[in-house]
C-alpha positions in Angstrom: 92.5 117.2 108.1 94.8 116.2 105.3 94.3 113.3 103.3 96.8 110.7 102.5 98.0 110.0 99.3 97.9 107.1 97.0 101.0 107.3 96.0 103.2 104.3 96.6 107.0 102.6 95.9 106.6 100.2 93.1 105.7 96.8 93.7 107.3 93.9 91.2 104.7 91.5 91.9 101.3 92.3 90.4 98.7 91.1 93.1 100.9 92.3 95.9 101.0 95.9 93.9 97.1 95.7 93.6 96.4 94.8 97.2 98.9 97.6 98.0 96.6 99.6 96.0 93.9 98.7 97.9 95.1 98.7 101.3 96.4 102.6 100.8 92.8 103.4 99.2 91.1 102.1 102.3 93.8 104.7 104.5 92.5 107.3 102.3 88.9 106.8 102.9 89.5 106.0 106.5 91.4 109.1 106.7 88.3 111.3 105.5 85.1 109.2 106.4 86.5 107.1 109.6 84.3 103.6 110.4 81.6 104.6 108.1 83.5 104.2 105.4 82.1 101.4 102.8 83.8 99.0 100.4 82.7 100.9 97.5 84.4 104.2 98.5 87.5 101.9 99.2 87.3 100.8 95.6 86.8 103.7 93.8 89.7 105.2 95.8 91.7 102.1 94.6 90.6 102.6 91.4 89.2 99.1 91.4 85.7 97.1 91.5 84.5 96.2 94.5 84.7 92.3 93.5 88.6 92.8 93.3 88.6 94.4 96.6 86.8 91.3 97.8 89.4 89.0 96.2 92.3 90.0 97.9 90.1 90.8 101.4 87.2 88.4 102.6 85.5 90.9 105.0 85.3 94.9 105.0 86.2 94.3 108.7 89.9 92.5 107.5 90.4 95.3 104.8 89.8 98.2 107.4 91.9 96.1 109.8 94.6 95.5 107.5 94.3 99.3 106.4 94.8 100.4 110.3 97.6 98.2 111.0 99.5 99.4 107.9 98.6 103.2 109.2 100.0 102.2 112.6 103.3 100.7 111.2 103.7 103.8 109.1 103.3 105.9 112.4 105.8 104.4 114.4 108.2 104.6 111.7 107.8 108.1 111.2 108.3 109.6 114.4 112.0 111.1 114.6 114.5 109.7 117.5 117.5 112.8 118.6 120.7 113.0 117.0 123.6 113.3 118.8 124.3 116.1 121.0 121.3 117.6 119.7 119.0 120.1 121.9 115.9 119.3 123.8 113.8 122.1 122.2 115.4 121.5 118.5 114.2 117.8 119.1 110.8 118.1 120.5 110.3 120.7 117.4 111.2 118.4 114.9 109.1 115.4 116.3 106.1 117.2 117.6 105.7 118.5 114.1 105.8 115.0 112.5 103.2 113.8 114.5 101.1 116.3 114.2 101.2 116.1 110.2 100.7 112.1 110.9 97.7 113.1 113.0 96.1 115.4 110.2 97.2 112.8 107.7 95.2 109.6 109.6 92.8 111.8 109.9 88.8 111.2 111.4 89.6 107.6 111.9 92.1 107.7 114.6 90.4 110.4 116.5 87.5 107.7 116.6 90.1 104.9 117.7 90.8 106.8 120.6 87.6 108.4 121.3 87.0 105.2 123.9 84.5 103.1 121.6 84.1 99.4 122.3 85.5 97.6 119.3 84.9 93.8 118.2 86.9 91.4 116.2 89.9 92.6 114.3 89.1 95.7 115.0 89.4 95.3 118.7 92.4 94.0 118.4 93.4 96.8 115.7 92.6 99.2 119.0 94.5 97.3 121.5 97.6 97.5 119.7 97.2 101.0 119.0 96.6 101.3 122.8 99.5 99.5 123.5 101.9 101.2 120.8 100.6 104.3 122.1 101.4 103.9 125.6 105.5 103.1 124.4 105.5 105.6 122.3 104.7 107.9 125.0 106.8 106.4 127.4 109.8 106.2 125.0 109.4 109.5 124.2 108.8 111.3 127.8 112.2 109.1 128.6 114.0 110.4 125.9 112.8 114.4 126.4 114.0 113.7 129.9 117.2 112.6 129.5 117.6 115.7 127.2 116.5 117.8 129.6 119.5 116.5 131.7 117.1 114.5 134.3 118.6 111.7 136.2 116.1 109.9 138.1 112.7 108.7 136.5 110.6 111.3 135.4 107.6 111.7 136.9 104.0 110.6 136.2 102.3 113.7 135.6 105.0 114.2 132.6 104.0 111.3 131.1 100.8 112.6 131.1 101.8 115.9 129.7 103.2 114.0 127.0 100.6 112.0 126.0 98.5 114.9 125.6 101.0 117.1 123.6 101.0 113.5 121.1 97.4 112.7 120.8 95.0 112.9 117.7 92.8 115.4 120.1 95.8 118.4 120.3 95.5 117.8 116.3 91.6 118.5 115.9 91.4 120.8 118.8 93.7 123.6 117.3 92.9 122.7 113.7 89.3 123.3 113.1 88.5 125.8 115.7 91.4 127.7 116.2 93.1 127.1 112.7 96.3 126.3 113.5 98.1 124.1 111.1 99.2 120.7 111.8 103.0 122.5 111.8 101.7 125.1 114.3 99.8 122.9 116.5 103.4 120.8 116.7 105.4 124.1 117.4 102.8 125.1 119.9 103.3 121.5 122.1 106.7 121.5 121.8 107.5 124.7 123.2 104.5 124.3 126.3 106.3 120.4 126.4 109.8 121.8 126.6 108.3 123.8 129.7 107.2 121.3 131.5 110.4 119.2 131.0 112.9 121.3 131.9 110.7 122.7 134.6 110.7 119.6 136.1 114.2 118.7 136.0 114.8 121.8 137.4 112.4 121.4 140.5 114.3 117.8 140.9 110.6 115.9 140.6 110.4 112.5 139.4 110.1 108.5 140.3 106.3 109.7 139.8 106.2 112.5 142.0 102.8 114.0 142.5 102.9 117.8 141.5 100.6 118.8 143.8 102.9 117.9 146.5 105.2 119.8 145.0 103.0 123.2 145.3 102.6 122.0 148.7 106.3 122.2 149.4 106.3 125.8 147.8 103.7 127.1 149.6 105.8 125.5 152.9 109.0 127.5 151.9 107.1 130.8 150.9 105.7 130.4 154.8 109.1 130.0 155.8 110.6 133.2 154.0 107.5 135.2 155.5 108.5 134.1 158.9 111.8 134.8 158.8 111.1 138.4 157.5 109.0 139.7 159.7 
């Protein structure tokens, strides 16, 4: 995966440029190394000793913390919303790419944020809010792909789902490394499969959470049908 870079807007104050410094170091090396990253690769990455690291942060735990939720900030931020009258396929393009590059970019650490793992302390709260923030990104975007798809009522659940997936850190490093795909290619990939699924489901009328196996049921119920009337 691709690692961040270091390079950042100047900062007028001194100690906030050097904790700045710091903090995008520790993104870096969380990028390439994920929780077993140490202090001293934070430093030499910040191009500072490890005492100054330890001025500005009391704990590695706080500086990986404050690391993550600078990371998370970024994401959000990042992540393109439709101009008007634009098309559902131009859009999903356009943001499906971008987070896929800010996949690649946060690299190992948020694959192991998500992998399920039990954290403690800062960093469990570091996870919860990336659960959280996850879960309205997804459901802000799945909303808006709907509504560009021309869907009235809610979309349904299994969308959602669909979404999440075409989003997530995994879709990054499961085309990357063993298929090679780059992060733009894994984002072209989900957002034509995504812009299936969405109009496919506005077409078939599905949603308020609408279970899609029903669905096949009701197909396989009208196939019967035809059958019966043309024999």
């Amino acid at each position: 995966m691709a690692a961040e870079s270091l390079d950042t807007e100047p900062v007028d104050d001194p100690r906030a440029a050097v904790r700045e410094r710091i903090v995008r170091g520790a993104r870096v090396e969380l990028a390439e190394r994920g929780f077993a990253v140490r202090v001293e690769d934070v430093a030499a990455a910040a191009g500072v000793s490890r005492r100054t690291v330890f001025r500005y942060f009391e704990t590695r735990e706080s500086l990986l913390a404050a690391a993550l939720q600078d990371s998370m900030r970024s994401y959000g931020d990042h992540v393109p919303r439709p101009e008007p009258d634009v098309e559902l396929e131009q859009w999903l393009r356009v943001a499906l790419v971008a987070v896929h590059r800010m996949n690649a970019q946060h690299g190992r650490v948020y694959f192991e944020l998500a992998s399920g793992t039990d954290f403690d302390g800062q960093l469990g709260d570091i996870a919860r809010a990336r659960r959280a923030a996850r879960a309205e990104l997804v459901h802000r975007f799945t909303d808006t792909a709907w509504r560009l798809a021309g869907g009235t009522v809610d979309p349904p659940r299994w969308l959602h789902d669909a979404v999440a997936v075409s989003l997530s850190a995994f879709a990054t490093e499961a085309l990357g490394p063993d298929f090679g795909r780059s992060p733009e290619e894994v984002g072209e990939s989900m957002a034509l499969s995504l812009a299936h699924a969405v109009r496919g489901a506005v077409a078939e009328g599905s949603g308020g959470g609408a279970d899609p196996a029903r669905g096949r049921g009701s197909n396989r119920s009208r196939l019967r049908s035809r059958r019966r009337q043309s024999s």
